[in-house]
Structures are given as C-alpha cells and as structure tokens.
DRENKOL-543414 format. One record per residue (C-alpha): residue in three letters; x, y, z; chain. Coordinates in steps of 0.5 Angstrom, whole numbers. Each point is the difference from the previous one (the first is absolute). Last residue first. Example, Ala and Ser with C-alpha at 12.3 -4.5 7.8 and 13.67 -1.06 7.14 Angstrom:
2
R, SER, 27, -2, 14, A;
R, ALA, -2, -7, 2, A;
//
This chain:
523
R, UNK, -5, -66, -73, A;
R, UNK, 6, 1, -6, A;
R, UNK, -1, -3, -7, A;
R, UNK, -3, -7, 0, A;
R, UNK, -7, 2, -3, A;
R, UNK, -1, 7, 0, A;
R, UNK, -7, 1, 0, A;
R, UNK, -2, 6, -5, A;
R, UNK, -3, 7, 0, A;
R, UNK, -6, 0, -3, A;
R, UNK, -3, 5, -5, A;
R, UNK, -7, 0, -1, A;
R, UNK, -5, 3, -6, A;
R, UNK, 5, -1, -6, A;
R, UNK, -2, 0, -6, A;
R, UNK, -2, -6, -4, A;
R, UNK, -7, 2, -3, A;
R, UNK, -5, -4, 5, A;
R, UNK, 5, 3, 7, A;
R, UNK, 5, -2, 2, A;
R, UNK, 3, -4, 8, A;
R, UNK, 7, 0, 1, A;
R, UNK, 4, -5, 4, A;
R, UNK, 8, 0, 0, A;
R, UNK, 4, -6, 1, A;
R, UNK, 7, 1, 2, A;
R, UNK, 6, -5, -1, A;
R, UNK, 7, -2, 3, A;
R, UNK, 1, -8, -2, A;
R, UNK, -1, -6, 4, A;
R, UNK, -5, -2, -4, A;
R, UNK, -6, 1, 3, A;
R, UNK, -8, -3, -2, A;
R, UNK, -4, 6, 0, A;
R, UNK, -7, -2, 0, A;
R, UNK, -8, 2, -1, A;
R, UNK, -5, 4, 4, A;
R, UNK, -5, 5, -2, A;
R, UNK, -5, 4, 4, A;
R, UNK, -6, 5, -3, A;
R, UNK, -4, 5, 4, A;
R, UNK, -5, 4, -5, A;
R, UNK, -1, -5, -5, A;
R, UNK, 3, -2, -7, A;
R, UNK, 7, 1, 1, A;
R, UNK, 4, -5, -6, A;
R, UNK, 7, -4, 0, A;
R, UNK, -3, -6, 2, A;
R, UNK, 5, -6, -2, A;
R, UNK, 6, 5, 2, A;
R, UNK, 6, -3, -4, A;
R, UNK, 5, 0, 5, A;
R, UNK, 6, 5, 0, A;
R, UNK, 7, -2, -1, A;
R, UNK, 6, 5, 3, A;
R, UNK, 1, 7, -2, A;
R, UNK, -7, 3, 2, A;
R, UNK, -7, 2, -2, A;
R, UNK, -7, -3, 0, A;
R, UNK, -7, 2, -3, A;
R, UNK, -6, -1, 4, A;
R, UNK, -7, 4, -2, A;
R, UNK, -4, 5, -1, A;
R, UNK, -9, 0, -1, A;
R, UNK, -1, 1, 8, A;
R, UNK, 7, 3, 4, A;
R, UNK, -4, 2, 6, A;
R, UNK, 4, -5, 4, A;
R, UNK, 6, -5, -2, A;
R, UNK, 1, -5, 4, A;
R, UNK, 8, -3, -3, A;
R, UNK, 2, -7, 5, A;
R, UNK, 7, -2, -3, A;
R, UNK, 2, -8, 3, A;
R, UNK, 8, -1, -1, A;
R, UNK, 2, -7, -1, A;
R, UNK, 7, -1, 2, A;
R, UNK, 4, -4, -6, A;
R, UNK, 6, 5, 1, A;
R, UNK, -1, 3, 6, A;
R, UNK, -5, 6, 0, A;
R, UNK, 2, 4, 5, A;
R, UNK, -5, 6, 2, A;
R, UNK, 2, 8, -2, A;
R, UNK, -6, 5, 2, A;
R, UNK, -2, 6, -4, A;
R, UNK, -7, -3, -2, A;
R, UNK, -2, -4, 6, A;
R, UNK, 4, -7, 4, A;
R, UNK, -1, -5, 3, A;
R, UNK, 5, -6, 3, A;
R, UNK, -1, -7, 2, A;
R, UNK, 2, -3, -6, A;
R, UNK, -2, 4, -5, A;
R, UNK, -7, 6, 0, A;
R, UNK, 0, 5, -4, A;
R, UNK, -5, 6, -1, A;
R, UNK, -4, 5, -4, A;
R, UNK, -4, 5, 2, A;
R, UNK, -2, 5, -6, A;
R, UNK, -7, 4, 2, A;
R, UNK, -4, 5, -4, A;
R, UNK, -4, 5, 4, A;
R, UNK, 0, 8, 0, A;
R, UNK, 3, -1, -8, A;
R, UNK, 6, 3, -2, A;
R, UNK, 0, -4, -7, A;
R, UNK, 7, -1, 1, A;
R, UNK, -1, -3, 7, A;
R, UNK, 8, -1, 2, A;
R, UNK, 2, -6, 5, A;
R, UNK, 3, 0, 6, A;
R, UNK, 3, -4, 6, A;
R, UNK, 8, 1, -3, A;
R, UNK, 3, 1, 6, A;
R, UNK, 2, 7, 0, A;
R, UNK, -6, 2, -3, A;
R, UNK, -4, -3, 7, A;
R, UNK, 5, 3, 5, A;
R, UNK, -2, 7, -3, A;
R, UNK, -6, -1, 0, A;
R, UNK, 1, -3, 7, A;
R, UNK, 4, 6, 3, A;
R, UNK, -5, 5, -3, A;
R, UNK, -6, -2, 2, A;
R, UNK, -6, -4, -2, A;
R, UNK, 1, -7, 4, A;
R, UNK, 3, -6, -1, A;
R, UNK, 2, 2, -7, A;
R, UNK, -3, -4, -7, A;
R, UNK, 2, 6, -5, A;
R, UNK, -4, 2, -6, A;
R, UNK, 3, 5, -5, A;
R, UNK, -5, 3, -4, A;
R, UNK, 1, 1, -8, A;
R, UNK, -3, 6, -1, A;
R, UNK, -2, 2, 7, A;
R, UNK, 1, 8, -2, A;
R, UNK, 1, 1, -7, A;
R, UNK, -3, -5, -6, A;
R, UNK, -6, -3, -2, A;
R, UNK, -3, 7, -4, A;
R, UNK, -3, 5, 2, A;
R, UNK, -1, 2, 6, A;
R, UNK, 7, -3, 2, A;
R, UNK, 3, 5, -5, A;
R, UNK, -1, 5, 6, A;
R, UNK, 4, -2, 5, A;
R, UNK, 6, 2, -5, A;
R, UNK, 8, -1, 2, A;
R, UNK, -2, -7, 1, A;
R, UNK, 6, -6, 1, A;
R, UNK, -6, -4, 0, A;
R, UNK, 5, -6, 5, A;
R, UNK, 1, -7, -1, A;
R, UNK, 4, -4, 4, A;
R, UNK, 4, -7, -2, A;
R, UNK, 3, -3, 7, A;
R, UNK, 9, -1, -2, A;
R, UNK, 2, -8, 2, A;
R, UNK, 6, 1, -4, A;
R, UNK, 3, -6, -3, A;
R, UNK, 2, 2, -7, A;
R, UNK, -7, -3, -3, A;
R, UNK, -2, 4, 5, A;
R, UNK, 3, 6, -2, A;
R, UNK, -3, -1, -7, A;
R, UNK, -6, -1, 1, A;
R, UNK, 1, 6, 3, A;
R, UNK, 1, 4, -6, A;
R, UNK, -5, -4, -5, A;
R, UNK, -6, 3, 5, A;
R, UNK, 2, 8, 0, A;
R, UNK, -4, 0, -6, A;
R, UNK, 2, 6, -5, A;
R, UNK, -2, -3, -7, A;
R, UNK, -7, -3, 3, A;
R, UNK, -1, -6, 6, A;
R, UNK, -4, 4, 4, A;
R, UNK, -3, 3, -5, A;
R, UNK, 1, -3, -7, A;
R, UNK, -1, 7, -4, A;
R, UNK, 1, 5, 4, A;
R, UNK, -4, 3, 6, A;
R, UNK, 3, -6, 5, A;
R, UNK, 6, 3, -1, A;
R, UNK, 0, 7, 3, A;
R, UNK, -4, -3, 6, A;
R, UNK, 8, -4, 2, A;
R, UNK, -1, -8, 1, A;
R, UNK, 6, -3, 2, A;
R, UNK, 2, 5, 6, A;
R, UNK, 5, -4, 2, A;
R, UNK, 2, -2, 8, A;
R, UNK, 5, -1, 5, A;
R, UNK, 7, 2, -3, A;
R, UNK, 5, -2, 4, A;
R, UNK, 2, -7, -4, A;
R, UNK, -1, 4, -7, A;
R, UNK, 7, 4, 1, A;
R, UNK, 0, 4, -5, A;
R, UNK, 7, 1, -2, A;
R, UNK, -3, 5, -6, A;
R, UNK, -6, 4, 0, A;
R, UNK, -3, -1, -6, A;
R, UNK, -8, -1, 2, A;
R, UNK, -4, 4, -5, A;
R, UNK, -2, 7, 2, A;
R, UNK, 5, 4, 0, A;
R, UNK, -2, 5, -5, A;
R, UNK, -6, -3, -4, A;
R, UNK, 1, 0, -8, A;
R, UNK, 6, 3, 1, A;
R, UNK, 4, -4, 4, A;
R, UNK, -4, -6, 3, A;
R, UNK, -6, -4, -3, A;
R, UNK, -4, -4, 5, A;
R, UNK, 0, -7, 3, A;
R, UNK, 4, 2, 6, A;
R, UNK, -7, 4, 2, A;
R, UNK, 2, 1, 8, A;
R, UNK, 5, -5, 4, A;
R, UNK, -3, -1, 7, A;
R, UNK, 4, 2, 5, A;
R, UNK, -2, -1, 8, A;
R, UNK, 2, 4, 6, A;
R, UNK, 2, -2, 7, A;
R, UNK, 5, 7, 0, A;
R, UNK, 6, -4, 1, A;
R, UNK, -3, -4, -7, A;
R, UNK, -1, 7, -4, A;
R, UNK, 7, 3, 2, A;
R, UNK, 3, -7, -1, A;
R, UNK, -5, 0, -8, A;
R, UNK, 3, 7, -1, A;
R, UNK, 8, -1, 1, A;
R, UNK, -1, -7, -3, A;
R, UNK, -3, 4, -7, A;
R, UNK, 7, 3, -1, A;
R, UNK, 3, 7, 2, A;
R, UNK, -5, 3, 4, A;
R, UNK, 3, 6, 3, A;
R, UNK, 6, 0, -5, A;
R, UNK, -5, 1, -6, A;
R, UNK, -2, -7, -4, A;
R, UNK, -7, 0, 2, A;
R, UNK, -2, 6, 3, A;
R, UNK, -6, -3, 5, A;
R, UNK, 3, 1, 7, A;
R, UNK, -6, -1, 5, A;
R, UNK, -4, 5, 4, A;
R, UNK, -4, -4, 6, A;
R, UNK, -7, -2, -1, A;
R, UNK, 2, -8, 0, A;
R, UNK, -6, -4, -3, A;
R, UNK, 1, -2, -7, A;
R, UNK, 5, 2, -5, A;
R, UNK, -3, -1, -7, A;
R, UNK, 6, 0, -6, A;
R, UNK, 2, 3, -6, A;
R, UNK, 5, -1, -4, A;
R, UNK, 6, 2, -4, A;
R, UNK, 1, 7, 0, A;
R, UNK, -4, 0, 7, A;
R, UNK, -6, 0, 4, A;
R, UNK, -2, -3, 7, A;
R, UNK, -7, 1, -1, A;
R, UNK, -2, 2, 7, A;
R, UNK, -5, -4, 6, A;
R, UNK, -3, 1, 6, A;
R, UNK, -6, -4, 2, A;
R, UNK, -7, 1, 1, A;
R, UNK, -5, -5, 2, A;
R, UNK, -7, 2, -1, A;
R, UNK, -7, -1, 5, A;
R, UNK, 3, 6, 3, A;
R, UNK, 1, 5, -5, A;
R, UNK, -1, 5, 4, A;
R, UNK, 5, -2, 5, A;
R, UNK, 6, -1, -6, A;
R, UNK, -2, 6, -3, A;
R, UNK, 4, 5, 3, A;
R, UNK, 6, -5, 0, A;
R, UNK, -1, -1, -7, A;
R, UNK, 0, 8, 0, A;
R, UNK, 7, -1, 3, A;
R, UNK, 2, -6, -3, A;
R, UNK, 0, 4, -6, A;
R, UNK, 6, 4, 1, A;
R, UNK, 5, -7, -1, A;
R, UNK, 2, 0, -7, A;
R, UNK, 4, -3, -5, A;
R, UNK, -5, 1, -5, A;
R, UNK, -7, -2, 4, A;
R, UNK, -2, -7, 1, A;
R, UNK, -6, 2, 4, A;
R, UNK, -4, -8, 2, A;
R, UNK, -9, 3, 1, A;
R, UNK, -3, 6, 1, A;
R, UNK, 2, 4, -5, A;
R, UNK, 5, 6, 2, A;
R, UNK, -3, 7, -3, A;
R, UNK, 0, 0, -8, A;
R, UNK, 6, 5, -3, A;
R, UNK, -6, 3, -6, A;
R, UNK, -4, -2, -6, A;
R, UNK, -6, 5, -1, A;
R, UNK, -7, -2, 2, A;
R, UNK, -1, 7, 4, A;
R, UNK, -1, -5, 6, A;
R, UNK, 6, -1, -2, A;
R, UNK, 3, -7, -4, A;
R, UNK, 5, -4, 2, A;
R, UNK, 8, -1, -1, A;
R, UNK, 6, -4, 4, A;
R, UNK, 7, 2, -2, A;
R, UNK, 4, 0, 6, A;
R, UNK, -2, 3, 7, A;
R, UNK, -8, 1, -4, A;
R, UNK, -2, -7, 0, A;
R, UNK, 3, -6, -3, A;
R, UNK, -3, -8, 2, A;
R, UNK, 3, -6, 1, A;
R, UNK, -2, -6, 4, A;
R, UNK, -7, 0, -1, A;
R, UNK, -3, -5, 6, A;
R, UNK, -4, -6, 1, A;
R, UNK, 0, -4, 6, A;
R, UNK, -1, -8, 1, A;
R, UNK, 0, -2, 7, A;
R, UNK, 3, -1, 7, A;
R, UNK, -4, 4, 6, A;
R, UNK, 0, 6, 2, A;
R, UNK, -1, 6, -4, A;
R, UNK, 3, 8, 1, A;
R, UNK, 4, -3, 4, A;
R, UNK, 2, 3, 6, A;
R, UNK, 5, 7, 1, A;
R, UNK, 0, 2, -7, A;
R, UNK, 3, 4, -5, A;
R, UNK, 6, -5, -1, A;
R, UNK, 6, -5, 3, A;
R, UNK, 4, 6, -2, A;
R, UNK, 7, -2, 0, A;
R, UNK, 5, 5, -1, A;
R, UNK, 5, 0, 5, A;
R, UNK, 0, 2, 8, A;
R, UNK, -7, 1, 4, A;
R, UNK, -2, 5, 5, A;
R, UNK, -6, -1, 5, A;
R, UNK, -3, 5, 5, A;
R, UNK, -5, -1, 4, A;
R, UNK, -4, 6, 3, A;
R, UNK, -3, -1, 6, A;
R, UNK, -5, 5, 3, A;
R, UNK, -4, 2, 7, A;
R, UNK, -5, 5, 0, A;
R, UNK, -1, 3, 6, A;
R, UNK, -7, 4, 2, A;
R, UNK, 1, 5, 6, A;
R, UNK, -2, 5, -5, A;
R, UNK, -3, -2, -7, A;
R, UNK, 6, -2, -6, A;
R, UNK, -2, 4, -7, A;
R, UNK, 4, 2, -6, A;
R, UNK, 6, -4, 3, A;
R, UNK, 6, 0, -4, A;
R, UNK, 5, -5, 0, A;
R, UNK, 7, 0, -6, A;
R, UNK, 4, -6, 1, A;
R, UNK, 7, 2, -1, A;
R, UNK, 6, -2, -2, A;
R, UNK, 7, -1, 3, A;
R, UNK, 5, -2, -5, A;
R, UNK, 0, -5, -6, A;
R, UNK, -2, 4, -6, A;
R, UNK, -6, -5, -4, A;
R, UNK, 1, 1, -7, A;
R, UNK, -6, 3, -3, A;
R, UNK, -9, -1, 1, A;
R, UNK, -3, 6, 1, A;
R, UNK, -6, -1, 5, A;
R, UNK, -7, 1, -1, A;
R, UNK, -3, -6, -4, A;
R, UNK, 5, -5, 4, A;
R, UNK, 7, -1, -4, A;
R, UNK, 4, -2, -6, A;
R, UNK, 7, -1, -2, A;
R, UNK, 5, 3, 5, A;
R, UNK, -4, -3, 5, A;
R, UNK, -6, 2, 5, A;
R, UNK, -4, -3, 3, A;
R, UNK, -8, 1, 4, A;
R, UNK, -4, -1, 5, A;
R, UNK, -7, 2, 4, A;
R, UNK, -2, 5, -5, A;
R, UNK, -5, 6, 0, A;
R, UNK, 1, 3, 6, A;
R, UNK, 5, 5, -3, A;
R, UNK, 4, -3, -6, A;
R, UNK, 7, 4, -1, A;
R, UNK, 6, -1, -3, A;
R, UNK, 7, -1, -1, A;
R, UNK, 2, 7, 2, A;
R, UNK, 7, 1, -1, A;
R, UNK, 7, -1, 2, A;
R, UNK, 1, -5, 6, A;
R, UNK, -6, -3, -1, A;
R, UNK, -7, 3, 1, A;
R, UNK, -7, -4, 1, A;
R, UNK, -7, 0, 1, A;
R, UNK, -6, -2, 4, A;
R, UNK, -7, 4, 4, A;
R, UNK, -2, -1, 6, A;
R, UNK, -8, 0, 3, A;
R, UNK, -2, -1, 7, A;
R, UNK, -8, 0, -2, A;
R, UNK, -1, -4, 6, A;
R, UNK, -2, -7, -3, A;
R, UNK, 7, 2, -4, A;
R, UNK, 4, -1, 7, A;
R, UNK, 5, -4, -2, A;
R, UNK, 6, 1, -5, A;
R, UNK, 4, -5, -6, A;
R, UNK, 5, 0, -5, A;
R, UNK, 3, -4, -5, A;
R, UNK, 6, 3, -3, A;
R, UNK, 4, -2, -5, A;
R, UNK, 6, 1, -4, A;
R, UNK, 4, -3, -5, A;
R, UNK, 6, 0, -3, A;
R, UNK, 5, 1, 7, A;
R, UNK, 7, -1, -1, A;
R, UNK, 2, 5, 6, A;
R, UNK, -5, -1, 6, A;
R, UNK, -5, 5, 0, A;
R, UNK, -1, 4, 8, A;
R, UNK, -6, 2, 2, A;
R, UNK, -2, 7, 3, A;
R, UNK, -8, 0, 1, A;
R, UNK, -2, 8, -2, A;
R, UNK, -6, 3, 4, A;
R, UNK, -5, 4, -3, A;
R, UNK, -6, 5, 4, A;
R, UNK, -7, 0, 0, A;
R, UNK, 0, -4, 6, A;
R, UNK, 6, -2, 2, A;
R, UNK, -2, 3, 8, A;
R, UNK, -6, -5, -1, A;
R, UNK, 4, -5, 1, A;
R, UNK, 4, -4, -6, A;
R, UNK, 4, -7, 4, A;
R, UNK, 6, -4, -4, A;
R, UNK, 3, -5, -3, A;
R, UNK, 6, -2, -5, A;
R, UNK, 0, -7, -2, A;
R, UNK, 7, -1, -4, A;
R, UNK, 2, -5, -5, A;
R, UNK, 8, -3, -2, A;
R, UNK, 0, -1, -7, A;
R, UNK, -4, -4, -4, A;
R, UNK, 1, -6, -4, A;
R, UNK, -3, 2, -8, A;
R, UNK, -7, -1, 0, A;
R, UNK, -3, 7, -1, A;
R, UNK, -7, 2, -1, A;
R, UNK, -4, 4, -5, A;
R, UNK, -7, -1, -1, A;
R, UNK, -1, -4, -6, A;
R, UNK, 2, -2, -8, A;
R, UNK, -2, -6, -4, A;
R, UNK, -7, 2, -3, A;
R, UNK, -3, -7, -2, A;
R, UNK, -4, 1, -7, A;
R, UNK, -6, -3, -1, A;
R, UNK, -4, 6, -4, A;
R, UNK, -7, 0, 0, A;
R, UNK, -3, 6, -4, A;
R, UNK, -5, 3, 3, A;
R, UNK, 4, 7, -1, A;
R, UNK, 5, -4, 4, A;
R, UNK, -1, -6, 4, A;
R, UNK, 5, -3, 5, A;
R, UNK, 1, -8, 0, A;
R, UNK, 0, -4, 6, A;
R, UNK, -6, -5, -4, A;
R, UNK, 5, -5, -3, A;
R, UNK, 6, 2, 5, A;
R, UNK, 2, 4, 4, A;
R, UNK, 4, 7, 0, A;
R, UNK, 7, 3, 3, A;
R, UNK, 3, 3, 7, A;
R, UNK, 6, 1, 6, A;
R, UNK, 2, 2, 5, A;
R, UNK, 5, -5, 5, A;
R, UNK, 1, 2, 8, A;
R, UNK, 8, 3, 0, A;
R, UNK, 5, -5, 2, A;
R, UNK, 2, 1, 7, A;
R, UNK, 6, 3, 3, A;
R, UNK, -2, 0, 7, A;
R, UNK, -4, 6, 3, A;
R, UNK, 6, 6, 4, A;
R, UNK, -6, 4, 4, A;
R, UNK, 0, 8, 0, A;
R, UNK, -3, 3, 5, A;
R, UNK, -3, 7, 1, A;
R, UNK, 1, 3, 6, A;
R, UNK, -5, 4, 5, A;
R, UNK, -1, 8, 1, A;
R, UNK, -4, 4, 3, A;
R, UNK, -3, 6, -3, A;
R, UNK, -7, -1, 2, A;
R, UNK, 0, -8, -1, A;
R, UNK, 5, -3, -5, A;
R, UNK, 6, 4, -4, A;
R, UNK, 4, -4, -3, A;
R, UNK, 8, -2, 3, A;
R, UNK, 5, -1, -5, A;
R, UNK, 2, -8, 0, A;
R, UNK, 1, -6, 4, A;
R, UNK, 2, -7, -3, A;
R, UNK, -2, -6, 2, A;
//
C-alpha cells in the first residue's frame, strides 16, 4: 500500500487516497461478431449475412503492475475537482480504468476524466464508467496516443454531493505492454459454438471507400458495420469503437490491407500501427512484417493474389518475393471483384489456383473470401458488394478470440452465393481420431478414411470433390432436398494429401467453397 497527496473530506478536513499494487494479470478478454443462419443484419429490408469482425477495445497482452487508488468525496467536493495522481510505468500501451463510486441512491454524482504528464487525454462526465486509451484507439471522449510514463492524473468532479453524504469511490487502473488486442468487447457478443458469418474486407473513407450522400453524390463513406480492412491504416478503429456498442448483436473486428508493390494482404486484429513500406529500412523483408503481426496476435491473409499487377493493377497480385507461406495463415480466394467477371469465383482472377498450389507445397493455409468493397452502394444493384461472398467460421463463440482462432484453423467455409442459411459440414473419421475441415487425420497406407458431408439449404446443387490424392467417384452427387447427408470412403495410401468438398450449383458454378481435411499431414 502506497500513500499518496492527501484530499479533501468532511468540511475541509483532509484523508488519504491510497493506492493498492494489484498483481499482474492479463486484461479480461473483448471481443465481437454475427451467428449463423437466421443471425444476420437487414439493410433496407434486404437480408445480409454478414458477421462483422471488430469490438469493444480490449488488451490481452501481460500487464504491468495494476493500481486501486481509492478515496472519499464529501459534501466539501461539491461542486469543486479533484485530481488523483498515478503513477504509468515505462512501457506501458494501454490504458484502462474502471471506476466506481457509492452514493447514487442520494444523488452523490461524480464525473470522470484523465490528464497525462503532458495534455489533457479526456473527459466523459458521468456518462461512463470506464475507459482505454492506447496509442491507436481510445473510448469515444478520450484522445488516443502514446502512453508517456509519469504521473498522470485521474480528473473527478463533483457536480453534486449533499451535506453529510459521503460518497465512497474506487478507481482500477489497469496497464498493458505489447500490442495484442483481444477485442471491443468484454464478453462474447454470443456464447455458445456455432456457425457464423461475416464479411472479412470492407473499405471505407480512411482508405479508398466511397458511398452516395443524401444528396446522391459519391463521397468518402463512414465506417461499414462489418471487417474494415482499410489501406495500411488504423484511424478507423476509432469509429469502429463508437459503433461496437451500438451494433450489439455484430462482432467488429479491427482489420487493415497491408498493401505494398508486390502484394496485398488483410492483418486482422491488432490495432496498433505497424510497419507496411515493404523493402524500406523499416521493413525490409515481409518476415519484418509477419513478426510485428505474429507478436501482436494477429492473422495475415494473402489479398486477391490472382489479379494482374503492374500497371494493370499496381500492387495488386501476389509478387513479394521470399514469401515464406508456413507463416502466413489464410488467402482471400474469392475477392467480389472476380465474381463479376465472366466464371465467378472461378474466373481469370481467382485466387483458387494460387493456393491450391501451396497446398500441394505442403502448407496448410485457410481459404477466406472477402468483397473487397469500395462501393456500399453497388450491392443495391446487382450480386456483389457488401457480403459477396460470406465468409462462414465454425467458432466456439462469436468473439474476437474464437473468430480468429477458427480462421487459423481452417473451421471455415465461403458462402459465394451470400445467403443467410446455406450450410457445409464435412468431416472424417479413421482409427479413432476425428477430424473437420482445416484438421489433419493420419490415413496410413490401406486405412479407411470415413468423410460425412451435410449440406443445408443447398437444394437443386450438388457435391463436387477436389484434392491432390485419389477422389472417390461420388454415387450420388446431387442435393435435391433442403438437408441432405452424404457418406463415402478414402482409403489411405500413406502419402500427404487434401480433400477439399464443395457444393455447385445447377449451372456448375460455385456455391460453397470447402477448406479441405488434411490426410497424414501434420495434426
């Protein structure tokens, strides 16, 4: 226990503030997204099933040395504002304080802010009873920036506290070191594992995103409620922030197109600033990168490698040399912009043949899709923009951690078509062990390998099988009916292989992309 300056209490008399070391813990974790089938979002009466990936605002990373600082307001306070000093140890990146108070049923009312060893951070009166602040985003009414060690200053006033009234407050002040972000939430924005749906790459004003005004003229477009994978940017978060509360029943999680001369690519969840000038002194290989993104708890996911570069499309195919595709965790297959051209998802530009290719490398790398849109409005008019294609993640619960969990381990499937509804489960069974898409099952040579595939809300498509190693003829290929289970065998040869299931529909185009089971590769 540590005593502080002394404050005023009853009449001019003076107590203590103290100020309790905590142990160092880890903060609580934040996250959010949407569920499945019926969880979608509606716009304009048009149903979207989309599974916005961004929250709250919440550190994970192992946290310094925490503080209680406690203290009595009196009615000598009232009307008057007292500044708290704490101390901020060095190397501190987050910020947050809870903070508490007694005496409401008496109309005792104290109001919040903070100052740091420099400026003024903020101020939200009574209107909330916590806040963070880190060098990339902040709660609506605090300045985010770097976190100066020293001695800041929690900032109380007291618009009312009646005579011989005390009211009693507690303010806990958490610090974090890294740049992990566990998300905007503090609890799942739903429990419980299931399927959910999100869009996993959106633009908006902080990059190259535009939207009609209400005068109908094209201009930089507000923050979409869903991924924001902005050009090399972080400014978003902070409406993302804003909205995260609002958009309750949606999981927001942070995102920015890493984008260079020889590539693009999503980072997902840090929202701390990193190094993107690919080739410079400050990033001079895409290792630099992919260590400031692994340290920081993130995910990279190649962008649209199937698209021209040059000037064609500066940047915007996958060129960086030295990739090393064992650290890279997912690739955006299906980009909107393809499945506007002639073939869809399978068109001149599909990302498809690219990692196919790495898996037949050896990699075990999750397919993504994304909309990549710049334009909210073209989904008024035509199969594409915001949702086109959906990205569906089998998660334990819809939450920032879990999401990202899911896409790392390949639980996930792409809904070209963008329904609200349509379902791809496939798993294996051999020897005892079971596995899902994303998951590795040994399959010694002569071992039977059972696949199930259930497919929902698919009716009038059917099954089409892809993969390096030998594909069973499948007896019964088509998907007449709403719910529809299929069952056959791989019998194993010993070798590496993937198995991938997708569903297509009457025409031959993609409907459902599978991520495949990975037979004697790596469990």
């Amino acid at each position: 226990m540590v005593k502080v300056a002394a404050q005023r209490t009853d009449e001019g008399a003076r107590k203590p503030v103290t100020i309790e070391r905590q142990k160092a813990a880890e903060m609580p974790v934040r996250p959010l997204i949407h569920q499945s089938s019926a969880d979608t979002f509606s716009r304009k009466g048009r149903r979207v099933a989309l599974a916005l990936f961004a929250a709250l605002g919440v550190a994970s990373a192992a946290s310094a040395q925490d503080l209680t600082l406690t203290g009595v307001m009196t009615h000598a306070d009232h009307e008057h504002y007292r500044e708290v000093p704490f101390a901020v140890p060095v190397g501190t990146t987050r910020l947050t304080v809870e903070f508490a108070y007694a005496g409401k049923d008496q109309h005792s009312v104290i109001d919040l802010g903070v100052r740091d060893p420099v400026r003024f951070r903020g101020w939200s009166g009574g209107n909330k009873q916590s806040f963070t602040i880190s060098d990339a985003d902040a709660t609506p009414s605090y300045l985010p920036g770097p976190i100066p060690a020293g001695t800041w200053k929690l900032v109380l006033g007291v618009p009312n506290l009646r005579a011989g009234v005390e009211a009693r407050y507690t303010a806990k002040v958490h610090f974090d070191r890294g740049t992990s972000f566990a998300g905007f939430s503090a609890v799942p924005i739903r429990p419980g594992p299931g399927w959910y749906r999100g869009d996993l790459h959106m633009h908006t004003a902080h990059s190259d995103g535009s939207c009609l005004s209400m005068k109908g003229v094209h201009v930089p477009c507000p923050v979409f409620r869903t991924v924001e994978a902005d050009h090399n940017d972080t400014a978003q978060n902070e409406a993302l922030r804003e909205l995260a509360p609002y958009f309750d029943d949606l999981l927001l999680i942070p995102g920015r197109e890493l984008t260079t001369f020889w590539g693009h690519a999503n980072i997902w969840g840090p929202t701390a600033p990193m190094d993107f000038q690919l080739g410079s002194p400050r990033a001079p290989t895409l290792a630099t990168i992919q260590t400031q993104v692994e340290k920081a708890g993130g995910l990279i996911s190649i962008n649209h490698p199937g698209q021209p570069s040059g000037e064609a499309c500066m940047g915007c195919g996958w060129t960086a040399k030295d990739t090393d595709f064992s650290r890279i965790q997912a690739i955006e297959v299906v980009n909107g912009g393809a499945l506007r051209l002639p073939g869809g998802a399978e068109s001149a530009i599909s990302g498809i043949p690219f990692w196919e290719a790495r898996l037949n490398a050896g990699f075990r790398i999750t397919a993504v899709g994304g909309s990549d849109s710049h334009d909210i409005d073209i989904s008024k008019v035509a199969a594409a923009g915001v949702g086109y294609p959906t990205t569906v993640v089998h998660a334990t619960d819809l939450s920032q951690p879990a999401i990202l969990a899911a896409i790392r381990a390949g639980h996930v499937f792409i809904d070209i078509t963008a329904s609200r509804d349509k379902r791809l489960e496939v798993t294996a069974a051999s020897g005892g062990q079971e596995a899902q898409m994303g998951d590795a099952i040994a399959a010694p040579a002569g071992a039977t390998v059972r696949v199930s595939v259930r497919v929902a809300h698919a009716a009038g498509g059917s099954l089409s099988l892809a993969g390096n190693g030998p594909k069973p003829k499948l007896a019964d290929a088509a998907l007449p009916g709403d719910e529809e289970t299929r069952n056959f065998e791989v019998i194993g040869d010993g070798q590496r292989h993937w198995l991938r299931i997708d569903v297509r529909g009457p025409d031959g185009k993609l409907w459902l992309l599978g991520n495949p089971i990975y037979l004697n590769g790596q469990p």
